[in-house]
C-alpha positions in Angstrom: 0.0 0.0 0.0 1.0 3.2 -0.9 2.6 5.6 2.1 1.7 8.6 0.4 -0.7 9.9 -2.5 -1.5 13.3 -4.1 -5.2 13.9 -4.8 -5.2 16.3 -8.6 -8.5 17.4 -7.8 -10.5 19.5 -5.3 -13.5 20.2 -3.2 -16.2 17.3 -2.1 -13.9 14.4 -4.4 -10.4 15.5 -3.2 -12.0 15.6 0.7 -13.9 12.4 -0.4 -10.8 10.7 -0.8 -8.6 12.3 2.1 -11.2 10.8 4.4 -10.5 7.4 3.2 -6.5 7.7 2.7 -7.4 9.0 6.5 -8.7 5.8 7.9 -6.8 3.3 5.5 -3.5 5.4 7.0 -2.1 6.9 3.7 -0.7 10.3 3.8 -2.1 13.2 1.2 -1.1 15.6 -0.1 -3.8 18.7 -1.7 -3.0 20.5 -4.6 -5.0 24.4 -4.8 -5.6 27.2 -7.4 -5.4 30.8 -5.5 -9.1 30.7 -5.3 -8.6 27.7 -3.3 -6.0 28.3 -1.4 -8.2 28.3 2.4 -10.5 25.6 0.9 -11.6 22.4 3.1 -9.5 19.6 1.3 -6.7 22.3 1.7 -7.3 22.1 5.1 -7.8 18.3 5.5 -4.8 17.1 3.4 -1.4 16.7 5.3 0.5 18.8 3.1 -0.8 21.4 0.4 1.1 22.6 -2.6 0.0 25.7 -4.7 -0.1 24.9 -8.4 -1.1 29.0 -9.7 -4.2 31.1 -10.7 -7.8 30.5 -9.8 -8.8 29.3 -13.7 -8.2 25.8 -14.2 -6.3 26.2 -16.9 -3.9 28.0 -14.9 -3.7 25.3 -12.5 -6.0 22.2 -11.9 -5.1 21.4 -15.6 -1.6 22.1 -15.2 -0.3 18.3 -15.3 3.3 18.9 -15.3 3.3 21.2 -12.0 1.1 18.3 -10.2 3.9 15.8 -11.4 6.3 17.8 -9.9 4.7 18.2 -7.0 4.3 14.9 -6.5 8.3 14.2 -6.6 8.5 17.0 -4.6 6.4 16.0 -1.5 7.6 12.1 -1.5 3.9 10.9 -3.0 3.7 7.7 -4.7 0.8 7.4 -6.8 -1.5 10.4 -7.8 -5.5 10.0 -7.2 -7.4 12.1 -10.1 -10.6 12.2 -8.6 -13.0 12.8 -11.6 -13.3 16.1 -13.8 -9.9 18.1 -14.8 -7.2 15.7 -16.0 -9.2 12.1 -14.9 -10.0 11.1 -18.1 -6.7 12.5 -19.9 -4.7 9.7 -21.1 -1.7 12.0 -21.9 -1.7 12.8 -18.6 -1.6 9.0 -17.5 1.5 8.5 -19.4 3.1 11.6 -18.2 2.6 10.3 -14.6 4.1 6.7 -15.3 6.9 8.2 -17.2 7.8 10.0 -13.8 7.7 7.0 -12.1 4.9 7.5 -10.2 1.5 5.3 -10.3 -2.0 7.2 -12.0 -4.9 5.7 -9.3 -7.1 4.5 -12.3 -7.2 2.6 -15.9 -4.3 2.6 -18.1 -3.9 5.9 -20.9 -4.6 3.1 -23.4 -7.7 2.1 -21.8 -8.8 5.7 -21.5 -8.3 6.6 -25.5 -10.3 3.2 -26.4 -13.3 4.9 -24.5 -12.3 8.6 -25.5 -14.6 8.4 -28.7 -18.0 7.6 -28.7 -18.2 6.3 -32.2 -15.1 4.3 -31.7 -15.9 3.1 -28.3 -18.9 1.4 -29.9 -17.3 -0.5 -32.4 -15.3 -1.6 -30.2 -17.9 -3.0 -27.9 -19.8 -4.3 -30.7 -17.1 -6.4 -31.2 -17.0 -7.4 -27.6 -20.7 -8.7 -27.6 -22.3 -5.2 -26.3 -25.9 -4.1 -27.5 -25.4 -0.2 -28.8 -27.8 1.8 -29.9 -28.8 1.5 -33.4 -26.8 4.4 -35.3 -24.4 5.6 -37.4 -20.8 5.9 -36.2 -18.5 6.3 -39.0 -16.2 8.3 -40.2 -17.8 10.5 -43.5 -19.2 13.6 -41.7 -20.1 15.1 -45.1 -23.9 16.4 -43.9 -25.4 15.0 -46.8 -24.4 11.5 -46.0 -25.5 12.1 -42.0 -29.1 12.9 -43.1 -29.4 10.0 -45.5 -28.1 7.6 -42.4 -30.4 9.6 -40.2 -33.6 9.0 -42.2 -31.9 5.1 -42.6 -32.4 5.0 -39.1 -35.6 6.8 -38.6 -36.9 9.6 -36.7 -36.4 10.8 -34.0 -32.6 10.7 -34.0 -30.1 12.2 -31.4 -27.1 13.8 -33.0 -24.3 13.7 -30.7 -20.6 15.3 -30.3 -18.1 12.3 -30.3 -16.1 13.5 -28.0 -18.8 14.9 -26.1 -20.1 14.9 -22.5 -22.4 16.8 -20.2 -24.8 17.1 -23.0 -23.1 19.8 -25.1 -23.1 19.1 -28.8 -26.3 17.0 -28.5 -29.3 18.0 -30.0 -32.7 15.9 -30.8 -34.4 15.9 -34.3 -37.6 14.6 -35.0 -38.5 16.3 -38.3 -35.9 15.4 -41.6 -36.7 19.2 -42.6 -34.6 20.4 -39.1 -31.8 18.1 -39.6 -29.5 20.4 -41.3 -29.6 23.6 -38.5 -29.8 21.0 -35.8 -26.4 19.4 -36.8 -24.6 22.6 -37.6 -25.6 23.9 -34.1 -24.1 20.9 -32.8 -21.0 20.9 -35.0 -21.0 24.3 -33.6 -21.4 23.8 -29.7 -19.0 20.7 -29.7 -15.9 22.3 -31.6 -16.0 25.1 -28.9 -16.3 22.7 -25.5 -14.0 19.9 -27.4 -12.3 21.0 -30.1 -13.4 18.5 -32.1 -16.3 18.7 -34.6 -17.2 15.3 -35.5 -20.8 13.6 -34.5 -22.3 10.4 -34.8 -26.1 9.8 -35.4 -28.7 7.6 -33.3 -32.2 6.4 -33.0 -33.9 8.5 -29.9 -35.7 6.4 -27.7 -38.6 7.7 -26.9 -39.1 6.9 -23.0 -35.2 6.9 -22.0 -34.0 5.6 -18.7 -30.4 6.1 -17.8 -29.0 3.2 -16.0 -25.7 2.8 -15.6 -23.2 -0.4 -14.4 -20.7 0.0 -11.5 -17.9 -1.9 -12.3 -14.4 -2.1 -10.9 -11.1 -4.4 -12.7 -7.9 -5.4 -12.4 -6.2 -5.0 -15.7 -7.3 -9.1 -16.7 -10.9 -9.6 -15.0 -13.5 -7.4 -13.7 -16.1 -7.5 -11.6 -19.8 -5.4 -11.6 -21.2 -3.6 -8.5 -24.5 -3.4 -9.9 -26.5 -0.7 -11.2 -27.4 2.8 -10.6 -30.4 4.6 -11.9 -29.8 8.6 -13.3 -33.0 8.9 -15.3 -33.7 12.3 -13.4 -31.7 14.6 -15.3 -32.1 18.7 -16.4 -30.9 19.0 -20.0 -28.9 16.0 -19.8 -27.5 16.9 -16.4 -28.3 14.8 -13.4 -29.9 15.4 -10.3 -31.2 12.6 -8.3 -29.1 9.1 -8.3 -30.0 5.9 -6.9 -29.0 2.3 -6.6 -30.5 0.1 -7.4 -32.5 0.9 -10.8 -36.8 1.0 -9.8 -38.3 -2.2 -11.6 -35.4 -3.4 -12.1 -35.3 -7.9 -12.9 -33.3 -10.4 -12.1 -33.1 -11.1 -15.8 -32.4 -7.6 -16.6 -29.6 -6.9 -13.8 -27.7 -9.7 -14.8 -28.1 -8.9 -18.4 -26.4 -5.5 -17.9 -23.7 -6.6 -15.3 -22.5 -9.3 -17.5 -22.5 -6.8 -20.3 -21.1 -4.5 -18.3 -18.1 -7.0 -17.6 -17.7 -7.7 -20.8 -17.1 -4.1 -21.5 -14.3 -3.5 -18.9 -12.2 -6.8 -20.0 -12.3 -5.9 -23.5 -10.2 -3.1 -22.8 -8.3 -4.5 -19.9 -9.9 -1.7 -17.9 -8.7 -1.3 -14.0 -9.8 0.5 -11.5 -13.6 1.8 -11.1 -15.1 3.0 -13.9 -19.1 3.0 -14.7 -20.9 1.4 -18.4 -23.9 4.1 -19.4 -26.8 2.8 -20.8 -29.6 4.1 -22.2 -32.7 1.7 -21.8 -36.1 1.6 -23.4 -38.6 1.7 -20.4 -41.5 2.0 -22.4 -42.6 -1.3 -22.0 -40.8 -2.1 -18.8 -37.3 -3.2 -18.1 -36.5 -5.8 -20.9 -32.9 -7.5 -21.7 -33.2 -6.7 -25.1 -34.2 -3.1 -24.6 -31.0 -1.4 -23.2 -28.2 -0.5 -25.2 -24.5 0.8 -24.4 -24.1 5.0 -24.7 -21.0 5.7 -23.4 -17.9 4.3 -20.8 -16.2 6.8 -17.9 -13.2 5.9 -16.9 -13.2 7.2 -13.7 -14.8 6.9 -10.0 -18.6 9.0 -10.9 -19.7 11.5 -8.8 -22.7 9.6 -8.1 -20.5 6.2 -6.5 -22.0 7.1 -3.2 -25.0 4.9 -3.7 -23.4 2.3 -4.9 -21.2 2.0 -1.7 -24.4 2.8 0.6 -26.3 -0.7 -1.0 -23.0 -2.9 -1.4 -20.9 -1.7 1.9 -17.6 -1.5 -0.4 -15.3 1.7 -0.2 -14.8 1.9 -3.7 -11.7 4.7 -3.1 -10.3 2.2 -0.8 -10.4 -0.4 -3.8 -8.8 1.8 -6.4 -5.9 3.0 -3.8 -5.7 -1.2 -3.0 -5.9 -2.0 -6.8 -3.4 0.8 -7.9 -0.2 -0.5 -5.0 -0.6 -4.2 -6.5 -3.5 -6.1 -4.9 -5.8 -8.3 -7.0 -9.6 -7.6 -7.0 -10.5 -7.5 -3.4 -14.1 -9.3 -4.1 -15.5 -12.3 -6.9 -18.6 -11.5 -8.1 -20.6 -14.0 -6.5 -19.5 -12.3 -3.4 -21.1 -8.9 -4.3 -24.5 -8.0 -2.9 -27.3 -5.5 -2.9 -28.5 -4.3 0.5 -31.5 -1.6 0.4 -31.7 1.3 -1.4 -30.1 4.6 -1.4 -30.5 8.1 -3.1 -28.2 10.9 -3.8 -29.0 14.6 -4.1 -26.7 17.1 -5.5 -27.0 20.1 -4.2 -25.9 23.3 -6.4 -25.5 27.1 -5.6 -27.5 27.9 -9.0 -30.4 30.0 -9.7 -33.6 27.8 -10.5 -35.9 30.8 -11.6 -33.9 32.1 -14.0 -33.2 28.7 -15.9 -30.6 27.3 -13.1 -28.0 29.4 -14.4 -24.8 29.0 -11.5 -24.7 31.1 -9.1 -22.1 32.5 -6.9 -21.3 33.4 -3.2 -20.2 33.5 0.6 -22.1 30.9 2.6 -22.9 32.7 5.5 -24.9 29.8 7.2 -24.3 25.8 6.3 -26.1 23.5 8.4 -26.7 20.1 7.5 -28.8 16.7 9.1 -27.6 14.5 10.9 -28.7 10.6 9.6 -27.1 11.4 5.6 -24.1 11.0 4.2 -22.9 14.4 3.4 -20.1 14.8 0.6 -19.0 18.8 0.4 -16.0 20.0 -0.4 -17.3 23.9 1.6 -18.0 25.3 4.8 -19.8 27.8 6.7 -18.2 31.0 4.9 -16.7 29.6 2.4 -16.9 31.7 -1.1 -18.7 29.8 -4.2 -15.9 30.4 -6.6 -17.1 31.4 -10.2 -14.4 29.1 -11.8 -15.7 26.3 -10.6 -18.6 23.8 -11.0 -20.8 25.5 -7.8 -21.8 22.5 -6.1 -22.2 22.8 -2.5 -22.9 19.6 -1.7 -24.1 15.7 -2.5 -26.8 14.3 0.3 -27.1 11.0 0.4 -29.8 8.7 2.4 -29.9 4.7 2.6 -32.9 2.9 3.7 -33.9 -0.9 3.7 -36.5 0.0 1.2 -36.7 2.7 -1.9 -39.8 4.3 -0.1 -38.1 4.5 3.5 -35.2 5.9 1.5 -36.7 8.4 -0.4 -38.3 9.7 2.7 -34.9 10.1 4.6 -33.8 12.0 1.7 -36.8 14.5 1.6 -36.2 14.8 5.2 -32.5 15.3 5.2 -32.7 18.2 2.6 -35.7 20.1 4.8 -32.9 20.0 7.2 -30.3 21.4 5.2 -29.5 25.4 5.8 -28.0 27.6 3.1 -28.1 31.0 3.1 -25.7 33.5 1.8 -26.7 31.9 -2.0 -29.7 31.6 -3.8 -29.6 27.2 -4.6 -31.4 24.5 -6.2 -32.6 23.2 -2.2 -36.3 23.6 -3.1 -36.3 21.9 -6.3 -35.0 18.8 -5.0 -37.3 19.2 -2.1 -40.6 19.1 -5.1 -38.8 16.6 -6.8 -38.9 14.0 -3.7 -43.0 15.3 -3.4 -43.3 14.6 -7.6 -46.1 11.5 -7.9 -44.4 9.9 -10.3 -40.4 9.8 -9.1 -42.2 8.6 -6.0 -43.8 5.5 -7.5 -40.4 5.1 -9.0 -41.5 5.5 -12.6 -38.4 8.2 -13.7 -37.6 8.6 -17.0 -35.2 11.5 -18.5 -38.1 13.7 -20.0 -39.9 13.2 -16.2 -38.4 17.2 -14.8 -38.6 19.0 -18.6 -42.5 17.7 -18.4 -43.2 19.2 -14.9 -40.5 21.3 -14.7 -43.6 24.4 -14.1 -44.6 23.0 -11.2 -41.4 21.6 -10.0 -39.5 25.4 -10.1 -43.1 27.2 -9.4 -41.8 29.5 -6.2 -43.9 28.4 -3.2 -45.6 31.4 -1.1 -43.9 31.9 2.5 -45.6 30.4 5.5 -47.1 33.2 7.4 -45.2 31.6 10.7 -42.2 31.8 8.7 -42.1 35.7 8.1 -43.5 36.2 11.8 -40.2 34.2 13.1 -38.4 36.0 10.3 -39.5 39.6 11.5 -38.4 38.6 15.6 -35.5 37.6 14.1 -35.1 41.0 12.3 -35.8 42.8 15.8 -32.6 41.0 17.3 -35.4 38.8 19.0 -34.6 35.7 18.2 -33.1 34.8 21.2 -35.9 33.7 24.0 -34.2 35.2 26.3 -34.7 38.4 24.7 -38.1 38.5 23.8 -39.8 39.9 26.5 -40.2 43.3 28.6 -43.3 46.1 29.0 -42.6 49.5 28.7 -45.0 52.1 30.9 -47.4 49.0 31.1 -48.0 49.4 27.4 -46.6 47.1 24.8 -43.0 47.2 23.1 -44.2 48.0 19.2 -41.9 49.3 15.8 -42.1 48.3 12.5 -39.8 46.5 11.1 -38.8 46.8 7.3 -37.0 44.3 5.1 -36.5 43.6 1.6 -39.6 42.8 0.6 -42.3 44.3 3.1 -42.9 45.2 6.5 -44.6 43.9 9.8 -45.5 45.5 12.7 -43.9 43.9 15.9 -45.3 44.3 19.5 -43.6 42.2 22.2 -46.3 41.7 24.6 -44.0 39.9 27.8 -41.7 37.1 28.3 -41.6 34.5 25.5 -44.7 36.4 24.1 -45.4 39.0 20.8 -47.5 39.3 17.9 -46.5 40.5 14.2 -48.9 41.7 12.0 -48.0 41.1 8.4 -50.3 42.3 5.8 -52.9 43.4 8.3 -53.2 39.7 9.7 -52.3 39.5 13.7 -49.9 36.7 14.4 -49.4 35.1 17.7 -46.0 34.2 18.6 -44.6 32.2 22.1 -41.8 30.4 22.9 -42.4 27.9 25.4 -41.3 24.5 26.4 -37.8 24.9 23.7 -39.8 25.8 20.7 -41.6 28.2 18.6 -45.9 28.3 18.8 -47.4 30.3 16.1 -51.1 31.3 16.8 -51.1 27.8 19.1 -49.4 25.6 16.2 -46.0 24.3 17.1 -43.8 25.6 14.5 -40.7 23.4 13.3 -38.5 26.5 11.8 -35.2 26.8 12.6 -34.1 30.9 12.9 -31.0 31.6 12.1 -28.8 35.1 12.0 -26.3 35.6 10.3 -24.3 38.6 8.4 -26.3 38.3 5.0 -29.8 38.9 7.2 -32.5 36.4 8.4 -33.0 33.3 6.9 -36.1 31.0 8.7 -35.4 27.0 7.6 -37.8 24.5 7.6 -40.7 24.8 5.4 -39.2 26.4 2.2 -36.5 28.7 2.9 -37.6 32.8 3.7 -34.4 34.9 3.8 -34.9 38.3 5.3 -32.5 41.0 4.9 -33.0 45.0 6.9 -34.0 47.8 5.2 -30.2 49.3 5.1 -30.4 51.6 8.1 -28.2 54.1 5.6 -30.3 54.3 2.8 -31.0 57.5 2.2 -34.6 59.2 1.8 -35.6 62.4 0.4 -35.2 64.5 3.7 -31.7 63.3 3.7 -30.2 65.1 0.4 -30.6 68.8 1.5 -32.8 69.5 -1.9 -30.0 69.3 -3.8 -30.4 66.0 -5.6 -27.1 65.3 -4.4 -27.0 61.7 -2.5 -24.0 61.4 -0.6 -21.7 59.3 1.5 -22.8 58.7 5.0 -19.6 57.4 6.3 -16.0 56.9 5.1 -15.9 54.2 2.8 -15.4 52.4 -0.8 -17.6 52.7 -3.7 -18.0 49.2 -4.5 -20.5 49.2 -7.1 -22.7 51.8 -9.3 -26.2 51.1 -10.4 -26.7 53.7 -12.9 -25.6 55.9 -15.6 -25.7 59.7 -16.9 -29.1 60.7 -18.4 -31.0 57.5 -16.6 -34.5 57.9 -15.1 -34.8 56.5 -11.8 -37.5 55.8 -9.4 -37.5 56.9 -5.6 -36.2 53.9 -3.9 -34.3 52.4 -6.7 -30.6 51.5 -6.1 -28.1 54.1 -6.8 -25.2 52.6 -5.5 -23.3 50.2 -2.8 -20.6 51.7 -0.2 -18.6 49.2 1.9 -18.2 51.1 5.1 -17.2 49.1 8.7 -16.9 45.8 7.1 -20.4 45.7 5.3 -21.8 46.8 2.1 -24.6 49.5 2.5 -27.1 50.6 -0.6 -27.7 54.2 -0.9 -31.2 55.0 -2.6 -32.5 57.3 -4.4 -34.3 59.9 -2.3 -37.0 60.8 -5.2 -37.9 60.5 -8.9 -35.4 62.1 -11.1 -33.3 61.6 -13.8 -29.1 61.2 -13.7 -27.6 64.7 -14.1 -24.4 63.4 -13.0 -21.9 60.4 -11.5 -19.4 61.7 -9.3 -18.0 58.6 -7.9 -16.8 55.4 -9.7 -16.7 51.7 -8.5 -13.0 51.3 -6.7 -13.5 55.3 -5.2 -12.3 55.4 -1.5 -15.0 58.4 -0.5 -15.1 60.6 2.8 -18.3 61.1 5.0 -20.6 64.0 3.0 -18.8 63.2 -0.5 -21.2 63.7 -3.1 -21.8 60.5 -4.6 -24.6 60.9 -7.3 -26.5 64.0 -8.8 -30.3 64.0 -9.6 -32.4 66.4 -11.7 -35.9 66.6 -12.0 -38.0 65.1 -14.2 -39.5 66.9 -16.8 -43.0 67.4 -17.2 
């Protein structure tokens, strides 16, 4: 067994695989861009070594400095995780010519599986069922619509060297063929560099199921299946082992495939067989066909170790120093059911575009198996993929499962990004997913309802409002006041309650003229007599009230300025020392009484300065960067004209 190892990679699979080194013994060391360079697997890792900039190019991608940082810390062998340089065969050789040991399949074994349309032929050969298609090599556009029709619509046209769904594109009318597969040309010479597509028959209710399987370089062995089906634009969401409706018949049709696959090209390691299976009329052995081999540990592996109790890192690291396969098939088994959640900092709303920033809260469950690779104010980096975190749940059935994972992600806390938390939340409610019958069109069909943004619980803006006050604390909600009640208003964001505090562990909060009762007794929260399971939380980015849907409240900015505040002038200016960190607006733009002029970072926070009144921009005296002194004019408004 190895002494030491470097893990090439980062965030939830490089702290993944530092826990296991951790318990199997083996020193790491952590590789980091500068955006990482306080990051948790930074932190974990026994040594560190800075490899440059934050863009991968510039340093996760940068093989020769993680070769040479290898010899330079002592490490034997070199984990890539998965992403980056995983699946980079020239990268494999470069780490064997050094002398050093690449924790995964051979560079040769990687380039038979690099191509889609030559990593079918291939397993043709070997006795595995691909999808009926055109692979070849004449990517003249007259020839790919006469083998498209050949085949019949609807046909997928796909990237060859693609992944993650980009040069893909469906066709189901001949007349559409021609754009379709010049967008794709398009969309897979810019993410791959390479051009080139092969055609296929679309099957029309898809599952995703793919094979686990792990080999030595001679035999391999399969650690069953693992359903993806639930996808968003060809992106996964929701894994689980094993496959719903899955056979007897059917699993050991796939394994064996599946084995067949891995021996053909001498594979070691873990890697994981895609296929795409025709659940239209159930799970049939002659209905699945191969898509696609990675040659790498999956993102997803967590359910497969949850339902077979193997550590499949601890395999690869036992593989890699020597050892033969540490299990025979017949000694594999399936044990329950597990799910896994991937949990993104991404903007559902607005077409789950990533999103960015500083975690101010992170809470998670006990009872699931969290994989993160980020803690409690820890920046969402934009040069990276933004997932926070995967949550995964066992259970001895898929029901008892399911319910443990809809459970683990109500009791999840985020805050200081907007994230994908209430999506997965519907998605363990959705009917269908429930009674197991996922295909990959399942979230694009209901993906209204799915993303539809749920009203807040009145109990949840009440708690959200005591929190506000600085009242979240029992101990500090209570007190009378010449034997009348404590009452304000509090302001936030997005409306305004009126707050009375009425005695110990006792107020009520009117929020759009409805009168909420509020106690605290016995360790929790009663709203108008209903005990309330929220959790409150403050934190430096506002109020943010878990539990039931997440409602984040953040103050009025005490500094914004109104229209008693500019003197008449139009002038709005700075109420403190500070820096100008961002303007809103431009010369000659009409703006709106309230609208956002500006933000100043004074005393360690960032504070919007509004506009006092309707006017239009005369002038912009500051810029974004300006260090300003209290009273500097910051922004000059004019009327508007009548």
């Amino acid at each position: 067994m190895f002494d030491k190892i470097l893990i090439a990679n980062r965030g939830e699979i490089a702290c993944r695989v530092i826990d296991t080194c951790r318990r199997m013994g083996v020193a790491t060391v952590a590789v980091y861009s500068d955006a990482d360079r306080t990051a948790r697997h930074v932190q974990m890792a026994d040594q560190a070594v800075h490899l440059g900039g934050s863009a991968p190019a510039d340093s996760y991608l940068r093989g020769d400095a993680i070769i040479a940082a290898a010899l330079k810390t002592g490490a034997k062998a070199i984990h890539p995780g998965y992403g980056f340089l995983s699946e980079n065969p020239g990268f494999v050789d470069q780490v064997q010519a050094a002398g050093l040991v690449f924790i995964g399949p051979s560079g040769d074994a990687i380039r038979a599986m690099g191509l889609k349309d030559a990593a079918k032929a291939l397993m043709e050969k070997a006795g595995v069922p691909v999808v009926p298609g055109y692979h070849g090599d004449n990517q003249d556009a007259g020839h790919l619509a006469a083998m498209a029709a050949d085949i019949g619509y609807p046909v997928l046209i796909k990237a060859v060297a693609g992944g993650g769904g980009k040069g893909m594109r469906r066709v189901d009318d001949p007349a559409k063929f021609a754009d379709a597969l010049k967008s794709a040309r398009s969309e897979a010479q810019t993410a791959f560099g390479n051009p080139d597509v092969l055609i296929e028959k679309y099957v029309l209710k898809p599952r995703h199921i793919e094979v686990q399987v792990f080999g030595d370089g001679t035999r391999a062995v399969h650690l069953f299946e693992r359903d993806c089906s639930l996808q968003r634009r060809h992106q996964k969401v929701i894994e689980e082992a094993p496959a719903p409706g899955m056979t007897a018949e059917m699993r050991k049709a796939m394994g064996d495939a599946a084995v067949r696959a891995a021996e053909a090209i001498g594979y070691s390691g873990a890697g994981t067989i895609e296929f795409i299976v025709d659940g239209s009329d159930g799970l049939r052995p002659d209905r699945f066909w191969f898509m696609e081999m990675n040659t790498r540990l999956q993102v997803e592996h967590p359910v497969t170790e949850a339902i077979t109790g193997i550590d499949l890192v601890e395999w690869q690291l036992r593989v890699a120093s020597g050892e033969d396969l540490p299990a025979r098939q017949e000694d594999l088994t399936i044990t329950g059911h597990a799910f896994e959640a991937r949990l993104y900092a991404e903007d559902v709303p607005a077409g789950f575009l990533p999103a960015t920033g500083r975690l101010a809260h992170l809470g998670f469950p006990d009872g699931a198996r969290i994989e993160t690779g980020v803690r409690q104010g820890d920046v969402i980096s934009p040069w990276y993929d933004p997932m926070i975190a995967k949550v995964v749940t066992w259970g001895t059935t898929r029901a008892v499962a399911l319910r443990s994972l809809e459970r683990a992600l109500v009791d999840t806390d985020v805050a200081g990004s907007v994230t994908n938390l209430d999506f997965l939340i519907a998605l363990m409610r959705h009917d269908g997913f429930g009674a197991g019958q996922v295909d990959t069109g399942l979230i694009e069909r209901d993906l209204e309802a799915l993303t539809a943004t749920a009203t807040p619980e009145p109990s949840a803006i009440a708690l959200g409002v005591i929190g506000l006050a600085g009242l979240s604390e029992p101990e500090t909600l209570g007190g009378m006041t010449l034997w009348q009640p404590l009452r304000r208003t509090i302001a936030w964001d997005g409306g305004q309650a009126v707050l009375q505090v009425m005695g110990p562990g006792h107020a009520r909060v009117c929020v759009d003229g409805t009168d909420l009762d509020v106690r605290w007794q016995g360790n929790r929260w009663w709203v108008d007599g209903n005990l309330c399971r929220h959790r409150v939380v403050l934190h430096d980015a506002g109020v943010s009230v878990f539990g039931a849907g997440t409602v984040h409240l953040t103050a009025l900015d005490p500094l914004a300025r109104k229209a008693a505040d500019d003197g008449g002038d139009g002038l709005t200016r700075s109420p403190m020392p500070g820096l100008v960190k961002a303007v809103h607006v431009a010369q000659g733009q009409q703006v709106s009484a309230g609208d956002r002029l500006c933000v100043l970072e004074a005393m360690k926070m960032e504070h919007s300065l509004l506009a006092a009144r309707d006017g239009i921009v005369a002038e912009v005296l500051a810029a974004e960067g300006d260090q300003v002194e209290a009273g500097a004019a910051l922004i000059r408004l004019d009327e508007v004209p009548e």
